[in-house]
N, CA, C, O and CB atoms as a CASP TS submission, in Angstrom:
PFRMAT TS
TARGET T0000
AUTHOR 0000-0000-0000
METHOD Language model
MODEL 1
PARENT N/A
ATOM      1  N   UNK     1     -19.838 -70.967 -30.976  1.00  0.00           N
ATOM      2  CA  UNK     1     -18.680 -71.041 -30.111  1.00  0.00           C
ATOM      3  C   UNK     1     -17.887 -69.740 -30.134  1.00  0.00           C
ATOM      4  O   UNK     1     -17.517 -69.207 -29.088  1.00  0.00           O
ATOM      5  CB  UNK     1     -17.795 -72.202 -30.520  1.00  0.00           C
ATOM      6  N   UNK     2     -17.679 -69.328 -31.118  1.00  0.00           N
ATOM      7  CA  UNK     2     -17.156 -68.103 -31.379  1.00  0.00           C
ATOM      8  C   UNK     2     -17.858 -66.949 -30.421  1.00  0.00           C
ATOM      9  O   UNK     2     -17.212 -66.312 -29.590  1.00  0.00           O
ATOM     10  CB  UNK     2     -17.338 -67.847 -32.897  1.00  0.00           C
ATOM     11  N   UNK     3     -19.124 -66.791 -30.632  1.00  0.00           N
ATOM     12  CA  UNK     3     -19.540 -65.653 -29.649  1.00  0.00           C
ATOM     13  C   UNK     3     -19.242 -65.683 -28.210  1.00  0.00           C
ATOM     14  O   UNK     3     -18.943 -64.738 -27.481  1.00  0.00           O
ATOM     15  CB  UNK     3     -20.910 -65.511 -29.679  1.00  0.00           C
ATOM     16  N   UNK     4     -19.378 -66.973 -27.913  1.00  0.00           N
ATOM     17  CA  UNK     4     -19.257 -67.352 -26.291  1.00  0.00           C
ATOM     18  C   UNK     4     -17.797 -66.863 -25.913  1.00  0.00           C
ATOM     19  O   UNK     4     -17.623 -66.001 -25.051  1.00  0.00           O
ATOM     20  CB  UNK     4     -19.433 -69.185 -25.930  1.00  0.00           C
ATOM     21  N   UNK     5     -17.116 -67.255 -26.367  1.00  0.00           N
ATOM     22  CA  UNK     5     -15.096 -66.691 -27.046  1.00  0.00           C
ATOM     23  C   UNK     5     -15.163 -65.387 -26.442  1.00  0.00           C
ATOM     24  O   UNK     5     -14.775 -64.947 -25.360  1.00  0.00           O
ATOM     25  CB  UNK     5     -14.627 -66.392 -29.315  1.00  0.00           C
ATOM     26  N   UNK     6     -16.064 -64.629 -27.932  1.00  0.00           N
ATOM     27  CA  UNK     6     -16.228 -63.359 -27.633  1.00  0.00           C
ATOM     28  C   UNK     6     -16.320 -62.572 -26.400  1.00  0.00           C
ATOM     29  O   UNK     6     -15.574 -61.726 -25.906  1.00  0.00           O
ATOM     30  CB  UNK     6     -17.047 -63.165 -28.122  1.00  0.00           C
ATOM     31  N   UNK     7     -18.032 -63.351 -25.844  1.00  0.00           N
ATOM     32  CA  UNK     7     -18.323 -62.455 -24.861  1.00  0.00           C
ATOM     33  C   UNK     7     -17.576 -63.006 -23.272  1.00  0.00           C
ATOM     34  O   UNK     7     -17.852 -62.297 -22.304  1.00  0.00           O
ATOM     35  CB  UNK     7     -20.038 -62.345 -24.864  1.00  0.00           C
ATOM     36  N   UNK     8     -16.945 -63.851 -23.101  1.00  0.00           N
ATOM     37  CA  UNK     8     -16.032 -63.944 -22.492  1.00  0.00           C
ATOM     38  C   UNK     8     -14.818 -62.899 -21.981  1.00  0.00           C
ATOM     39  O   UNK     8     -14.520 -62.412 -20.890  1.00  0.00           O
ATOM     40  CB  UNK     8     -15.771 -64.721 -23.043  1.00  0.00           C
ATOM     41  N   UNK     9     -14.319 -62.821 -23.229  1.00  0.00           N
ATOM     42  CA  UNK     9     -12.833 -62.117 -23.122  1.00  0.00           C
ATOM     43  C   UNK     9     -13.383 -60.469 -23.068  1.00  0.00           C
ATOM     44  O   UNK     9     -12.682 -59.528 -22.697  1.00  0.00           O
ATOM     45  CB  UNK     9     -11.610 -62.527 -24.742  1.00  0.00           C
ATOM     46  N   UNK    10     -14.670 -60.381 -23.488  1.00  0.00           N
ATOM     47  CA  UNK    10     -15.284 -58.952 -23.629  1.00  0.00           C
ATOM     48  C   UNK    10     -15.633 -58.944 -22.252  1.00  0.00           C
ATOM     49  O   UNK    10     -14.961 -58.035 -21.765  1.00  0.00           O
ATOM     50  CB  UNK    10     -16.591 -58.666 -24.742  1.00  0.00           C
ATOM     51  N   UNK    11     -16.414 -59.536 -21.247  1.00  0.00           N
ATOM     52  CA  UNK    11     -16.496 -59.437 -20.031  1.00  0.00           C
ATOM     53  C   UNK    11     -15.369 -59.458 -19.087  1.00  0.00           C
ATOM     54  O   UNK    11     -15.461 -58.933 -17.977  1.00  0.00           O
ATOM     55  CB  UNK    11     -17.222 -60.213 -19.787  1.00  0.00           C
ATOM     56  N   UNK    12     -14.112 -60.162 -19.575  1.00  0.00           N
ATOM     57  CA  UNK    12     -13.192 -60.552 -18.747  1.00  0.00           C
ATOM     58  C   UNK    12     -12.568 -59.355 -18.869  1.00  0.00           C
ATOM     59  O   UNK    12     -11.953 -59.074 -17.840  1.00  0.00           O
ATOM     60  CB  UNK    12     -12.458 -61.788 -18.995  1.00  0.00           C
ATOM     61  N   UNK    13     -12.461 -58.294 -19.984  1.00  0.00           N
ATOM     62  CA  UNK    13     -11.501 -57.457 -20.243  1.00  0.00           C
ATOM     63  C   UNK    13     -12.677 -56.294 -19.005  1.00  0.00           C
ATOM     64  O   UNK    13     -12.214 -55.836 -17.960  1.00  0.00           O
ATOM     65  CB  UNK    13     -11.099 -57.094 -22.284  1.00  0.00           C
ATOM     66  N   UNK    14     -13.913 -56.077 -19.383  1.00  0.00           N
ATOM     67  CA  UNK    14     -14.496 -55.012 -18.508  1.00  0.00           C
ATOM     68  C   UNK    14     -13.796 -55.429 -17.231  1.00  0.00           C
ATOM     69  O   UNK    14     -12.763 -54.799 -17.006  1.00  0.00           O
ATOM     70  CB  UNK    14     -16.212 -54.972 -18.408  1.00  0.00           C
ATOM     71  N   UNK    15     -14.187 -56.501 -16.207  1.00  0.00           N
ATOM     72  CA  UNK    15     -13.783 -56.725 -15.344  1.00  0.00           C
ATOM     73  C   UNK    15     -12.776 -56.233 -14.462  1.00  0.00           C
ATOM     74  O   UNK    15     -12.809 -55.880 -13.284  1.00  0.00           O
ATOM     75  CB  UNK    15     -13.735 -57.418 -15.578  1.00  0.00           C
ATOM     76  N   UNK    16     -11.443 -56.326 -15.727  1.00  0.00           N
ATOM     77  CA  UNK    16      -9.736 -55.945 -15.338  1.00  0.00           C
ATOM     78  C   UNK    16      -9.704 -54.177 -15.066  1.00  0.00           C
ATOM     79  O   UNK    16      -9.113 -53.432 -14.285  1.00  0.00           O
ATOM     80  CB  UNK    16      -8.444 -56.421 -17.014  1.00  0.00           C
ATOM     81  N   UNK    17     -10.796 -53.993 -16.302  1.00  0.00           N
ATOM     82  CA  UNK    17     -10.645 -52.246 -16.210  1.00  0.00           C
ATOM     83  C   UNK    17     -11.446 -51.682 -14.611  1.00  0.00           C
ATOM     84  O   UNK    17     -11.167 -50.660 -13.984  1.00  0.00           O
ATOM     85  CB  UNK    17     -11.726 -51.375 -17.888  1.00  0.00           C
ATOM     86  N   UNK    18     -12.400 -52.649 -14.293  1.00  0.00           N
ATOM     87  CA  UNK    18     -12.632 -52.228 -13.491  1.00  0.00           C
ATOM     88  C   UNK    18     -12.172 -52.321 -11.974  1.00  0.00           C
ATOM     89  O   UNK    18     -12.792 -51.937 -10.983  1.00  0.00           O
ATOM     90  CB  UNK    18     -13.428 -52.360 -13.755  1.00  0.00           C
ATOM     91  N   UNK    19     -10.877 -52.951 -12.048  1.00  0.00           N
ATOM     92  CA  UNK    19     -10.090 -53.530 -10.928  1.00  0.00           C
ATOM     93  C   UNK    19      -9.388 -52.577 -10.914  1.00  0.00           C
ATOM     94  O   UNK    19      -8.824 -52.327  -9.849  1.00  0.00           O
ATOM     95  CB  UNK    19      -9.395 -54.827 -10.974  1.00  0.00           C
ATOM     96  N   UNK    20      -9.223 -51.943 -11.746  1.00  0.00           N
ATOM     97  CA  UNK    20      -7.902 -50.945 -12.152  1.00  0.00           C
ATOM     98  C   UNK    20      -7.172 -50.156 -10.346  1.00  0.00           C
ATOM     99  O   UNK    20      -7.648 -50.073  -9.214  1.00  0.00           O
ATOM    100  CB  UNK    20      -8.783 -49.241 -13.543  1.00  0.00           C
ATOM    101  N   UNK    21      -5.921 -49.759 -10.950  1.00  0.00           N
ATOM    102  CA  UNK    21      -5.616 -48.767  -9.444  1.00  0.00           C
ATOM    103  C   UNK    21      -6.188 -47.746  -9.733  1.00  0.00           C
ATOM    104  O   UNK    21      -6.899 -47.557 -10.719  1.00  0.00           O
ATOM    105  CB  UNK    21      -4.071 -48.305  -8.943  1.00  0.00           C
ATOM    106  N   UNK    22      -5.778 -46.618  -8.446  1.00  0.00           N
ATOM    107  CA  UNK    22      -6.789 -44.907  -8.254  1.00  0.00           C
ATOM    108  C   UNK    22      -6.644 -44.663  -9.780  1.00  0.00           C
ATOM    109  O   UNK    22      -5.937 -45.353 -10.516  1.00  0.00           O
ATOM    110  CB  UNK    22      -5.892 -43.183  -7.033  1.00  0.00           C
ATOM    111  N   UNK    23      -7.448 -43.526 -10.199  1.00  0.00           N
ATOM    112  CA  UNK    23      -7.317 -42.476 -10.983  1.00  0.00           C
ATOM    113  C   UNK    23      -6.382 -41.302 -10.423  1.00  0.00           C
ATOM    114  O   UNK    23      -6.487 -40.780  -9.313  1.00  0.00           O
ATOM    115  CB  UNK    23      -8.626 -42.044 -11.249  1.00  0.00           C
ATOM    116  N   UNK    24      -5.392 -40.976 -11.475  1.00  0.00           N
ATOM    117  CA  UNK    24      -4.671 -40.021 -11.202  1.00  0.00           C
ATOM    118  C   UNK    24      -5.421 -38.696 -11.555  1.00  0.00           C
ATOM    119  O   UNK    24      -6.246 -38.605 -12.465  1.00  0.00           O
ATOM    120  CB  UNK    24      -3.449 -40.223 -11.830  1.00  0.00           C
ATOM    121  N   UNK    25      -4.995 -37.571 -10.635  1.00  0.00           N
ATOM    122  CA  UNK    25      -5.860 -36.463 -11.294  1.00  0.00           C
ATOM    123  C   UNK    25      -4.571 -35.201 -11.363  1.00  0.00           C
ATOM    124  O   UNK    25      -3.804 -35.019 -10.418  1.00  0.00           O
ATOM    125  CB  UNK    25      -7.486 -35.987 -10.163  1.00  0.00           C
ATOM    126  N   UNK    26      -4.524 -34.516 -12.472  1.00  0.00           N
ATOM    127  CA  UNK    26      -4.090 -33.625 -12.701  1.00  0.00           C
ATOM    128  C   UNK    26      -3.820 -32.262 -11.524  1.00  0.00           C
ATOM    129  O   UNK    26      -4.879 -32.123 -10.911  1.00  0.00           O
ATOM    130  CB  UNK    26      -4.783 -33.522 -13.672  1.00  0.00           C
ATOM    131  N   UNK    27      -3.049 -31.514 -11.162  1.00  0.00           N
ATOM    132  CA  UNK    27      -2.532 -30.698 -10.601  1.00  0.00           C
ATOM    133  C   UNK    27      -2.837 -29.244 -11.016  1.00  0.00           C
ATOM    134  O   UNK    27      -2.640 -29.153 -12.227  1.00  0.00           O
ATOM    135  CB  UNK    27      -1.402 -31.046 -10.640  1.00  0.00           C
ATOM    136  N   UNK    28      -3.137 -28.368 -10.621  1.00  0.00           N
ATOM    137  CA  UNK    28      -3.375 -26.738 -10.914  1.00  0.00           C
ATOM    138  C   UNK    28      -2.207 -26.488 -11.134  1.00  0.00           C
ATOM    139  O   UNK    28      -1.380 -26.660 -10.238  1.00  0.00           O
ATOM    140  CB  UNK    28      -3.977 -25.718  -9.818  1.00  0.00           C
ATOM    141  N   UNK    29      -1.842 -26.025 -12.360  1.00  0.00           N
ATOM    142  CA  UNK    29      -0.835 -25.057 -13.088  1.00  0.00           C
ATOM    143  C   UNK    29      -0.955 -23.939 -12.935  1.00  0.00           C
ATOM    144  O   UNK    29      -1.908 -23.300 -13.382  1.00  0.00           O
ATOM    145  CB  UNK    29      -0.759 -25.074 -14.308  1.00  0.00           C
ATOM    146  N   UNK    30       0.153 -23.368 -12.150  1.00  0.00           N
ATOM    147  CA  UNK    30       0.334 -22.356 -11.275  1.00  0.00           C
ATOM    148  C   UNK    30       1.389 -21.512 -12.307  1.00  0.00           C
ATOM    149  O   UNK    30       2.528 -21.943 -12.489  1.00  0.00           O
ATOM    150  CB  UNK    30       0.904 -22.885  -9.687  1.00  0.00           C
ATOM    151  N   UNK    31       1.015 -20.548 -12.818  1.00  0.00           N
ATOM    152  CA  UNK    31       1.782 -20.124 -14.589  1.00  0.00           C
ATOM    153  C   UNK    31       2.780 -19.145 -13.502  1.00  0.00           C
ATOM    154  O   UNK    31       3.582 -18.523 -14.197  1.00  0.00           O
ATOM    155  CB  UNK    31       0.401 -18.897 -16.374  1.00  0.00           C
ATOM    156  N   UNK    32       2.963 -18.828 -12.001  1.00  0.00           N
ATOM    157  CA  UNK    32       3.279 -17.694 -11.561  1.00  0.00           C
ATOM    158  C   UNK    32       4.726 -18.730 -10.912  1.00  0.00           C
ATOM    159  O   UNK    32       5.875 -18.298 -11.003  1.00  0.00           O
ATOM    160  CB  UNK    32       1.981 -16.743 -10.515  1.00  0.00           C
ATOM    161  N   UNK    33       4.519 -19.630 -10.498  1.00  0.00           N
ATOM    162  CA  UNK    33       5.307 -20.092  -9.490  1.00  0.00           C
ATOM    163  C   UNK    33       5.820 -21.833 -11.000  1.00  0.00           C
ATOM    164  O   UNK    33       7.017 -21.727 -11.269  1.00  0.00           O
ATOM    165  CB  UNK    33       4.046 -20.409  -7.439  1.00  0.00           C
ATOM    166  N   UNK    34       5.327 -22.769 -11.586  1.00  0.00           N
ATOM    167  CA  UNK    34       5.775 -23.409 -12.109  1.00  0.00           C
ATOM    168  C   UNK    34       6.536 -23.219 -13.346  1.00  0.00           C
ATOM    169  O   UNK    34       6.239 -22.384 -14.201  1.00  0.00           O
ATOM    170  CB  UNK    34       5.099 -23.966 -12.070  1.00  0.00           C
ATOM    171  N   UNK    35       7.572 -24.061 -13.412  1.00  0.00           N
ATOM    172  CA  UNK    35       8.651 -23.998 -14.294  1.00  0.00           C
ATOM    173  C   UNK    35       9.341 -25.253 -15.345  1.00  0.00           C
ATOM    174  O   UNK    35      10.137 -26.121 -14.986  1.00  0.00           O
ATOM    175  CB  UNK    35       9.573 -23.590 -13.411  1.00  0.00           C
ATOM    176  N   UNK    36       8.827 -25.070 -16.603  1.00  0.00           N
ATOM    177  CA  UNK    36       9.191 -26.603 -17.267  1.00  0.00           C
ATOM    178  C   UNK    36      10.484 -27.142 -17.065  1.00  0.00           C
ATOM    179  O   UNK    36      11.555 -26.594 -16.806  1.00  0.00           O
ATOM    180  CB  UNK    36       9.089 -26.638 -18.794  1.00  0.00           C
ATOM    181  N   UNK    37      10.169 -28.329 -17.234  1.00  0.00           N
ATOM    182  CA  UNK    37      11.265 -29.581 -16.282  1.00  0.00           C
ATOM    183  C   UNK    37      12.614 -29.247 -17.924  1.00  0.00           C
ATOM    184  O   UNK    37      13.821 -29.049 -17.781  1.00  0.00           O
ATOM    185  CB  UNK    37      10.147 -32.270 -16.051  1.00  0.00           C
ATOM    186  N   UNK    38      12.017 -29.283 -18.999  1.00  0.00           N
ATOM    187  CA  UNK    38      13.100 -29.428 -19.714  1.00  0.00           C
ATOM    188  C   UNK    38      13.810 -28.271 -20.405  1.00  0.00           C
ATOM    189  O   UNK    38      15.003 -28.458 -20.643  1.00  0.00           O
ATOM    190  CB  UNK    38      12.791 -30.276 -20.536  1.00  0.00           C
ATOM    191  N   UNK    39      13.187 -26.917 -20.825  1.00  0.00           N
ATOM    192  CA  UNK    39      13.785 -25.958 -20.827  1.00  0.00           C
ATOM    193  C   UNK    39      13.856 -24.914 -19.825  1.00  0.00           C
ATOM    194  O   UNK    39      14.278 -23.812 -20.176  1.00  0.00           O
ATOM    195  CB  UNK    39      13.525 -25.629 -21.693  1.00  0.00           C
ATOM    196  N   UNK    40      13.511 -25.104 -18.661  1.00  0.00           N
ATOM    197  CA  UNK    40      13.881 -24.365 -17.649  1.00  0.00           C
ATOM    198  C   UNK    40      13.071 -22.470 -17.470  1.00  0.00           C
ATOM    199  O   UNK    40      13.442 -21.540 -16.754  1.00  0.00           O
ATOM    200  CB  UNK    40      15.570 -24.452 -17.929  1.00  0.00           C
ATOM    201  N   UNK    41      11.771 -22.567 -18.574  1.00  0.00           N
ATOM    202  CA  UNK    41      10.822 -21.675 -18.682  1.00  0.00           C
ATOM    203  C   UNK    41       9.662 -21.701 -17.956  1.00  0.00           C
ATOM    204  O   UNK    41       8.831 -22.609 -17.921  1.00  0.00           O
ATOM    205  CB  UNK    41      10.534 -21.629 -19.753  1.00  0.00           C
ATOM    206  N   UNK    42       9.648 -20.353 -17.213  1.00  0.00           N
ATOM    207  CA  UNK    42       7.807 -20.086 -17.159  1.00  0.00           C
ATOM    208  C   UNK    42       6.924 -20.541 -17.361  1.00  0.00           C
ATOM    209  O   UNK    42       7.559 -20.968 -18.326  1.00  0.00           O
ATOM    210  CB  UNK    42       7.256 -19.443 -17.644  1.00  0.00           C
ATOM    211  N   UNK    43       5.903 -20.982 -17.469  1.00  0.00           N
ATOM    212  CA  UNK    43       4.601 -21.366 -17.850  1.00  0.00           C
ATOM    213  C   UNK    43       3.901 -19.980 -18.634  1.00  0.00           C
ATOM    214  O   UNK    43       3.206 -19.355 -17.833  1.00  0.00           O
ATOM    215  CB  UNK    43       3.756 -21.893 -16.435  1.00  0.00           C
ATOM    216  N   UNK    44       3.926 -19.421 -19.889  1.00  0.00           N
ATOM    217  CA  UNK    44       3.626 -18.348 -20.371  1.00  0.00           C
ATOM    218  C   UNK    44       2.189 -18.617 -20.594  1.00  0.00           C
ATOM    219  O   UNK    44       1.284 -18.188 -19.879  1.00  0.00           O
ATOM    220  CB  UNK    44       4.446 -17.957 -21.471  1.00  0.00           C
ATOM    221  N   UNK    45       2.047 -19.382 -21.673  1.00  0.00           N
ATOM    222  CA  UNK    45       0.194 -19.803 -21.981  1.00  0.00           C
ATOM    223  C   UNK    45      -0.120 -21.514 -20.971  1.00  0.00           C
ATOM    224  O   UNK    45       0.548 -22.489 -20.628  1.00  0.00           O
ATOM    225  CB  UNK    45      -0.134 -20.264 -24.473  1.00  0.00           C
ATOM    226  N   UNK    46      -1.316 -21.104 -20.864  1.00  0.00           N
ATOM    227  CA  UNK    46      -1.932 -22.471 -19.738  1.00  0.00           C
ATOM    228  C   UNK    46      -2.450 -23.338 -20.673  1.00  0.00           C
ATOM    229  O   UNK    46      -2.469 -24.561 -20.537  1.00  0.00           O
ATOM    230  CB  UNK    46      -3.314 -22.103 -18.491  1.00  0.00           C
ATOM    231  N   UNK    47      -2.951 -22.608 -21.803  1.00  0.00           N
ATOM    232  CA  UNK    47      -3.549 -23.897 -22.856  1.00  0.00           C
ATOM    233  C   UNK    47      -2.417 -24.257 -23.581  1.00  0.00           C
ATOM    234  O   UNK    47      -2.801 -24.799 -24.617  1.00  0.00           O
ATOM    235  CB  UNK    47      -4.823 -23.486 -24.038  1.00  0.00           C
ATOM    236  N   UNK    48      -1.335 -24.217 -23.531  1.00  0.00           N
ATOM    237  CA  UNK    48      -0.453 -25.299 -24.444  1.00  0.00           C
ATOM    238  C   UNK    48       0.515 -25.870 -23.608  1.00  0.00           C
ATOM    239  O   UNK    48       1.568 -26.163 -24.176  1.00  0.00           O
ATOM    240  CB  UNK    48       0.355 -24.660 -25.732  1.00  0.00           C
ATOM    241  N   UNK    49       0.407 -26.198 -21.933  1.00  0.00           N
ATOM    242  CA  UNK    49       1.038 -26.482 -20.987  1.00  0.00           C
ATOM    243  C   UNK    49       0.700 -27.992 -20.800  1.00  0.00           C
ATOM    244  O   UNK    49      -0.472 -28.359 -20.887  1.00  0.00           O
ATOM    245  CB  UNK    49       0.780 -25.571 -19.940  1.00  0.00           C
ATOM    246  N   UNK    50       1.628 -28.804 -20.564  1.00  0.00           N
ATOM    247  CA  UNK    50       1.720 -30.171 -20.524  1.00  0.00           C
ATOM    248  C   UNK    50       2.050 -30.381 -19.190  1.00  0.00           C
ATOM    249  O   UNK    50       2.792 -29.602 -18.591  1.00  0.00           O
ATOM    250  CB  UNK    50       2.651 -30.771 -21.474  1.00  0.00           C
ATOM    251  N   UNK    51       1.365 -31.772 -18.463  1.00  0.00           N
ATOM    252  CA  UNK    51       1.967 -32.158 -17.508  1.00  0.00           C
ATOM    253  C   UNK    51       1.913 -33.457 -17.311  1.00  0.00           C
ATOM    254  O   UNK    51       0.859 -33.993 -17.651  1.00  0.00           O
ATOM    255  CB  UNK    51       1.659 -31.576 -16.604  1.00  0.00           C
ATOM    256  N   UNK    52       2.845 -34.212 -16.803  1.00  0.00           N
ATOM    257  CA  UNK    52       3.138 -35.444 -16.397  1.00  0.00           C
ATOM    258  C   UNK    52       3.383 -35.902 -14.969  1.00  0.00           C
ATOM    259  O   UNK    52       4.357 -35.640 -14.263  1.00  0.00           O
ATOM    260  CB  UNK    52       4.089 -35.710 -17.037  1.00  0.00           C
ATOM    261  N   UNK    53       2.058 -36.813 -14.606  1.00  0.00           N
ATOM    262  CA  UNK    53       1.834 -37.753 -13.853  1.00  0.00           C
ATOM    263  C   UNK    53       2.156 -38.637 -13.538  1.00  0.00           C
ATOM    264  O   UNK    53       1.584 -39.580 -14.084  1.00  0.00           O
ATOM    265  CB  UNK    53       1.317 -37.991 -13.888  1.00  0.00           C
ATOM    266  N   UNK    54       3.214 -38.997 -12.515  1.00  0.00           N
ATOM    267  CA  UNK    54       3.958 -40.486 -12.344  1.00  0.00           C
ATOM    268  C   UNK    54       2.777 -41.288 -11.359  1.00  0.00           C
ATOM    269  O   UNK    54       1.750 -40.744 -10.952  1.00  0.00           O
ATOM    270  CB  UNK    54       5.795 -40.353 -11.407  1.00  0.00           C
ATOM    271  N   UNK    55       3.237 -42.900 -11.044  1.00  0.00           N
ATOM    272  CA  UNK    55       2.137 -43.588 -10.106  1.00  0.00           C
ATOM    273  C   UNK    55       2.423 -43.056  -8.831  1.00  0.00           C
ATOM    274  O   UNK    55       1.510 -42.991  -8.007  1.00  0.00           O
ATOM    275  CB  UNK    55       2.160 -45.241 -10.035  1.00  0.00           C
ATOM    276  N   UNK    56       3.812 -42.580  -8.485  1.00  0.00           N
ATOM    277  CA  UNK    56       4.174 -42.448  -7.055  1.00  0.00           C
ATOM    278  C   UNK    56       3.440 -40.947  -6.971  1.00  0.00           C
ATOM    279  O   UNK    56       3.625 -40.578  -5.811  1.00  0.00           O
ATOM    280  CB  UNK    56       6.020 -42.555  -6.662  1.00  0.00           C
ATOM    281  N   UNK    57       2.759 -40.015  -7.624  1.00  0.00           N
ATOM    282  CA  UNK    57       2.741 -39.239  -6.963  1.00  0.00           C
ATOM    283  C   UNK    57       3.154 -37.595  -7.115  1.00  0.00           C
ATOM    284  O   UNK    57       2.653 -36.512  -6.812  1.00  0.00           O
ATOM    285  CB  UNK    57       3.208 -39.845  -6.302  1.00  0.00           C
ATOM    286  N   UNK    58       4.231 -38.036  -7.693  1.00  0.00           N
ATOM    287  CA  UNK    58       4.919 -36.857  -8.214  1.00  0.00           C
ATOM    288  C   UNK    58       4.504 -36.295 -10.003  1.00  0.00           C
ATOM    289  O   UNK    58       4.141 -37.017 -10.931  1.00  0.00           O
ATOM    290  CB  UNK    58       6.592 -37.335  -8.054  1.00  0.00           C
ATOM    291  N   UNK    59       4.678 -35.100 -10.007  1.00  0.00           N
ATOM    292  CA  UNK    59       4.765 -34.459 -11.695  1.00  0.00           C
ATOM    293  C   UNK    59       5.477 -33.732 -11.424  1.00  0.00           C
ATOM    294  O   UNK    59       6.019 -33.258 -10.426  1.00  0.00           O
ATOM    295  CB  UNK    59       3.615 -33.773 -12.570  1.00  0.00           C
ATOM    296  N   UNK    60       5.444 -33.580 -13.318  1.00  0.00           N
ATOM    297  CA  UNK    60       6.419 -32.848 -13.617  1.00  0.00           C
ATOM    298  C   UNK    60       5.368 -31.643 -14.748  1.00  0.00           C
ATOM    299  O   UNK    60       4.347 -31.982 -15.347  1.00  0.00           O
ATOM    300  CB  UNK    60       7.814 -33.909 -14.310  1.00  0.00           C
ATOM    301  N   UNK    61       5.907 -30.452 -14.766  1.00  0.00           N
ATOM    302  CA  UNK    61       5.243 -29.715 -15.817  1.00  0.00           C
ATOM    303  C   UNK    61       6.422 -28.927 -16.984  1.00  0.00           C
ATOM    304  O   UNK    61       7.557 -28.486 -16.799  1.00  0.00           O
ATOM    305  CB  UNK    61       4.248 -28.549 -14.973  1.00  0.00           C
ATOM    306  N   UNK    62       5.711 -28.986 -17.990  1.00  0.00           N
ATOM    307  CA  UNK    62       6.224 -28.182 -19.004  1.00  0.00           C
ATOM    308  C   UNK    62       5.207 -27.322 -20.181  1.00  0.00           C
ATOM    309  O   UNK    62       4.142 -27.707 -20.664  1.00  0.00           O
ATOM    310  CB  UNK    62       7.108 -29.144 -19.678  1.00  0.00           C
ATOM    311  N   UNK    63       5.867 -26.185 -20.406  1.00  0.00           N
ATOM    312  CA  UNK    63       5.272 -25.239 -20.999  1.00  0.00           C
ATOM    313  C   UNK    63       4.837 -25.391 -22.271  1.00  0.00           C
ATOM    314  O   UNK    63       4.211 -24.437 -22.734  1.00  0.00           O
ATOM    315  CB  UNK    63       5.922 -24.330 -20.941  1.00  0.00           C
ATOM    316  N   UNK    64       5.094 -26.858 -23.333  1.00  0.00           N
ATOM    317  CA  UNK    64       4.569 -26.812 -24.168  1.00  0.00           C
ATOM    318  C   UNK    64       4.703 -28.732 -24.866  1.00  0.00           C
ATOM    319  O   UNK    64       5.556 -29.481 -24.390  1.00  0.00           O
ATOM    320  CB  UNK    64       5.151 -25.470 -24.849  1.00  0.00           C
ATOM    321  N   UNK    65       4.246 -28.959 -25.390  1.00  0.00           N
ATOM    322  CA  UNK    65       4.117 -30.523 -25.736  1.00  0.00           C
ATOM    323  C   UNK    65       5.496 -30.416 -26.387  1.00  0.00           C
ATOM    324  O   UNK    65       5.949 -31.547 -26.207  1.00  0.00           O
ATOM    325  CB  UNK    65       2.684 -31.141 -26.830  1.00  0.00           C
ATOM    326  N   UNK    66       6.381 -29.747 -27.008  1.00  0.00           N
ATOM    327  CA  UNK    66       7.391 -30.389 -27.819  1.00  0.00           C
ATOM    328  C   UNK    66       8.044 -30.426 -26.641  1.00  0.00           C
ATOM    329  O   UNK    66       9.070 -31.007 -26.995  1.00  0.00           O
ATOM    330  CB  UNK    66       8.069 -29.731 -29.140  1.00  0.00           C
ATOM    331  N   UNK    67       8.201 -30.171 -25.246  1.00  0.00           N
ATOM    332  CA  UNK    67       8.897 -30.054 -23.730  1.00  0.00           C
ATOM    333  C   UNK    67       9.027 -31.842 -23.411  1.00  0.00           C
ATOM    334  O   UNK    67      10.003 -32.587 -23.330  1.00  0.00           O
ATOM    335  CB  UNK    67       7.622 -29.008 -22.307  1.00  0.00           C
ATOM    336  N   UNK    68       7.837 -32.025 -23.310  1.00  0.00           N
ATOM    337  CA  UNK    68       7.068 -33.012 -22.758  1.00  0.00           C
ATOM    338  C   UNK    68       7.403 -33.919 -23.862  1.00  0.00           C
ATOM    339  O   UNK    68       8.169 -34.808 -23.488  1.00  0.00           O
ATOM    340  CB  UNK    68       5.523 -32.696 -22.447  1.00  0.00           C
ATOM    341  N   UNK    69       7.108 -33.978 -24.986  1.00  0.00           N
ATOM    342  CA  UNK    69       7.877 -35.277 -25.927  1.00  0.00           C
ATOM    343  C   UNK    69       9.131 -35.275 -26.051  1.00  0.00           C
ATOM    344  O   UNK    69       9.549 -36.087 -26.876  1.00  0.00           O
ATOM    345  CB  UNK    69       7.541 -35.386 -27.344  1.00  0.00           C
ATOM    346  N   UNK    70      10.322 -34.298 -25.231  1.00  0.00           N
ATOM    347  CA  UNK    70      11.421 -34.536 -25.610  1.00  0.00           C
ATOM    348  C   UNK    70      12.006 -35.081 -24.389  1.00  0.00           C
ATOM    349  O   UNK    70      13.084 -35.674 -24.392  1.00  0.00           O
ATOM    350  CB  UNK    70      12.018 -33.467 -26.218  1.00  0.00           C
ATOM    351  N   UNK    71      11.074 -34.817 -23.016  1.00  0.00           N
ATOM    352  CA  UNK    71      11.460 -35.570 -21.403  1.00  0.00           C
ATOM    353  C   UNK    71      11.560 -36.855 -21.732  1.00  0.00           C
ATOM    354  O   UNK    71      11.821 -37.694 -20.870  1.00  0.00           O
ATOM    355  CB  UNK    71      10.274 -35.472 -20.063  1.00  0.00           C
TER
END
């Protein structure tokens, strides 16, 4: 009984993931023209640049993860 349990809620859960809404996809960080949302800097390095994806559509970018954990 237990397995049946199992593979139930294990199928039921694939299912949901696969109902899911769009995939959001990330935005080109433009280091010339974008500017972090919380200290009001440049984009200096691209590999330690954070950005955030809302459902509607919109982001936001910042120049470094301590930016982005403090939004």
């Amino acid at each position: 009984m237990k397995w049946k349990t199992f593979i139930f809620i294990l199928s039921l859960s694939l299912f949901l993931v696969g109902c899911s809404e769009k995939a959001y996809e990330p935005k080109e960080i433009n280091v010339e023209t974008d500017i972090c949302k919380v200290c009001n800097i440049g984009i200096a390095h691209e590999d330690y640049a954070a950005e955030l994806i809302f459902k509607n559509g919109d982001y936001e970018v910042f120049d470094d993860l301590g930016c982005l954990v403090e939004f």
